[in-house]
N, C-alpha and C positions, 0 to 999 in steps of 0.2 A: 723601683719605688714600692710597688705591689709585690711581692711572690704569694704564688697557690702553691703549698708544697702538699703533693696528694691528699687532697684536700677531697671529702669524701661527707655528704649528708644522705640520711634514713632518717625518714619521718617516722612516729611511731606508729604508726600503719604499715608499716614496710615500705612505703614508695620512695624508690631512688629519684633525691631530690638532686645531686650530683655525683657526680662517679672520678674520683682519682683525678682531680683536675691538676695540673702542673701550668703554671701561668707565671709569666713575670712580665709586669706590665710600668714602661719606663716614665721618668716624668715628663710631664706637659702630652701626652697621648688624646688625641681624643678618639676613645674605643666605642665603637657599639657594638650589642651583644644582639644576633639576630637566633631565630626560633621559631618553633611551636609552640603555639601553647601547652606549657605543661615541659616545656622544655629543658629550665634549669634557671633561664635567666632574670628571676624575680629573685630567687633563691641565691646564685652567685652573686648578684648585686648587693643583698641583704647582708650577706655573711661578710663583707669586706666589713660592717658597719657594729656586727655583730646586730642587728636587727634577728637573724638567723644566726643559731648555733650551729656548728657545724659537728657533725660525726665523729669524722679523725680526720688526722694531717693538720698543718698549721699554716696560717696565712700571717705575713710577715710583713711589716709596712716602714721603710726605713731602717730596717734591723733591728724592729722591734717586735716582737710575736701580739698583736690582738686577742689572738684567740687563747691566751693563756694570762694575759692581762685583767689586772681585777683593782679596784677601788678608783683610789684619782688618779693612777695611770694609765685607766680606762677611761675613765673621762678625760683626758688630756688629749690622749688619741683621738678618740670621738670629736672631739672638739676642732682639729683639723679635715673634718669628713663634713661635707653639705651635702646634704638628700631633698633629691626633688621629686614630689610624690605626682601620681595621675592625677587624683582628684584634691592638690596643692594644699593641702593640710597645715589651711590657714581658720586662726579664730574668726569668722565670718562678722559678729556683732563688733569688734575691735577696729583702729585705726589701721592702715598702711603701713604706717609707721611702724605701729605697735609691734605690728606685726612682725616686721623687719627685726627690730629690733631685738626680738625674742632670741635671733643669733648671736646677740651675745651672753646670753644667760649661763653659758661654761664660766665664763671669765672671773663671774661675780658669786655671792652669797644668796641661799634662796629665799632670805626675808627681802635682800635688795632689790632681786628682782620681781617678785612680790607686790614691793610697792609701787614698781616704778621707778626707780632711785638709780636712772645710768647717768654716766657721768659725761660730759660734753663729748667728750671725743668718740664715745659710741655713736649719739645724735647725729656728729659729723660723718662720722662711717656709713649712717644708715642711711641718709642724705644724698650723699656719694653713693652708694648702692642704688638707691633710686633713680638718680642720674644718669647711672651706665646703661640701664635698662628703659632708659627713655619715659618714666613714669614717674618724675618728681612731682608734678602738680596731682596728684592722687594720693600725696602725703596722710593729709587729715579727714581722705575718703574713708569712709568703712568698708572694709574686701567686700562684703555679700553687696557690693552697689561695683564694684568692677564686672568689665567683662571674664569671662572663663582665659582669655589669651591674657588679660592684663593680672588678672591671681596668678597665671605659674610666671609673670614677670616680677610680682610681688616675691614668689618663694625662692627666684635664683636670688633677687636682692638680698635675703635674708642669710643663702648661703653665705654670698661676698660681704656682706657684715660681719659675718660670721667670721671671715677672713682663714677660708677653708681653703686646704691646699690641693682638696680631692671634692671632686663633685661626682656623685653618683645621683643620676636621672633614670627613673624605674615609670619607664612608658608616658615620658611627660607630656607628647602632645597628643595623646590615643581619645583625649574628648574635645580638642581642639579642629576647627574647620581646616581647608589649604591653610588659604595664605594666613590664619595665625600660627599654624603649625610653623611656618617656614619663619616669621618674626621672633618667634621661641627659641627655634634654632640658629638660627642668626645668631641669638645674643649671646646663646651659650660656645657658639663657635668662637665669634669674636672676645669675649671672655677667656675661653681656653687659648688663644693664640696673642692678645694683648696681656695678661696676667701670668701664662703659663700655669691654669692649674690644669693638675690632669681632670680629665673628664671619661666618665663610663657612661654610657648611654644604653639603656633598652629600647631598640624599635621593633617594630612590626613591619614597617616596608621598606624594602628593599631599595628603591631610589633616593629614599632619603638616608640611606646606613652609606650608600657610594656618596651621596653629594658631598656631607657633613664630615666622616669618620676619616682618618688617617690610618686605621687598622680596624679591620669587624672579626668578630670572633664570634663563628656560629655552634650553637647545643644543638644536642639532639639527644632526649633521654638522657640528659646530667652528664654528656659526654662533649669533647669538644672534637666536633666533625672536619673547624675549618678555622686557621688562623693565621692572616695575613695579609700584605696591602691591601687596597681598593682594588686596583689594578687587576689582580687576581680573584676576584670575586665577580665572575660569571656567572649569567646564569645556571651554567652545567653545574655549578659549586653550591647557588645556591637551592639548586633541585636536592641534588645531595643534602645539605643541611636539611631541607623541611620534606625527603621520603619520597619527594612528589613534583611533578610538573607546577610551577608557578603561577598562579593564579595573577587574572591582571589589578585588583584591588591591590593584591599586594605592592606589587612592581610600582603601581602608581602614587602610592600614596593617599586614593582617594577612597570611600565607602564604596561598596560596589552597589 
């Protein structure tokens, strides 16, 4: 569904953001991409969205090239892609809804959504989006009155209004406590396995890229050091990916 065909980013500072990456990533996957900081995987995550321009090589999504894609075939693509950010990159003074809603703003004209002006069947989408993430009665709440766990439930709804066939998640529960972290992820599991969309994920710890992922794919300096089941991701494998003996924050999941 994905290919990285040497796929290759330089910031213009010089720094290799990724190095010749070769990736093909199938549908209904849920991947997470493990690291250092500084490692690659803000960057590869970005580039599938073009959020990130990439260098050279070409990333190819249905047999379609993105990275050479430009006007409303670009938006078309995009428009298939739901991004869920850290800090949930919702309008704060707006509704639930609203918010949700704003995944459909591919579909329509920019004065329509502008005014407001969606047509029932969105409403119903966003509704249903609501629903699947257990936050329907938070409809007509304003975001900045949820919790931090109940906004990135707000922005996966938004994806699935959105009616994205790819979700990329760039470190979604890194300001979330345990157990919202793990209701986050729940939803996006069960999402990705009742829906089949594929799913990328950025983590940081290690027990949660084994509980969650069906494949983790780890960087290191824009390289990919490791790419394959759960199963095989040891810790020997993941000392390899991060340079270093594992740290127990990391493994655990928890702040140290």
């Amino acid at each position: 569904m994905i290919e990285f065909k040497n796929v290759s980013k330089v910031y213009p500072n010089g720094t290799v953001g990724l190095k010749n990456l070769n990736l093909t990533i199938h549908k209904g996957e849920f991947i997470v991409i493990v690291g250092l900081s500084g490692a690659g995987k803000s960057t590869m995550l970005r580039s599938i969205n073009r959020l990130h321009e990439i260098t050279d090589g070409q990333i190819v999504i249905n047999g379609r090239s993105i990275t050479s894609a430009s006007g409303s075939e670009l938006r078309r693509m995009r428009r298939d892609i739901g991004m869920i950010f850290q800090s949930f990159n919702l309008v704060k003074r707006s509704t639930v809804l609203r918010n949700v809603l704003s995944g459909r703003v591919g579909y329509h004209s920019t004065l329509r959504t502008l005014l407001g002006l969606f047509p029932k069947e969105d409403i119903e989408l966003a509704f249903n989006a609501l629903e699947r993430v257990n936050i329907l009665n938070k409809a007509y709440s304003r975001a900045d009155e949820l919790s931090g766990g109940q906004q990135q439930r707000v922005s996966i709804a938004r994806a699935l209004a959105q009616e994205a066939k790819i979700i990329l998640a760039d470190e979604p529960v890194a300001s979330l406590d345990p157990l919202t972290t793990r209701q986050v992820m729940d939803d996006l599991k069960r999402i990705n396995q009742e829906l089949g969309i594929t799913t990328i994920v950025n983590l940081h710890f290690i027990d949660l890229a084994r509980e969650y992922a069906t494949r983790i794919i780890g960087l290191r300096a824009g390289e990919v050091v490791f790419d394959g089941p759960v199963n095989e991701a040891t810790d020997e494998k993941f000392s390899e990916i991060y340079g270093r003996a594992i740290k127990k924050d990391e493994l655990l999941g928890v702040e140290a």
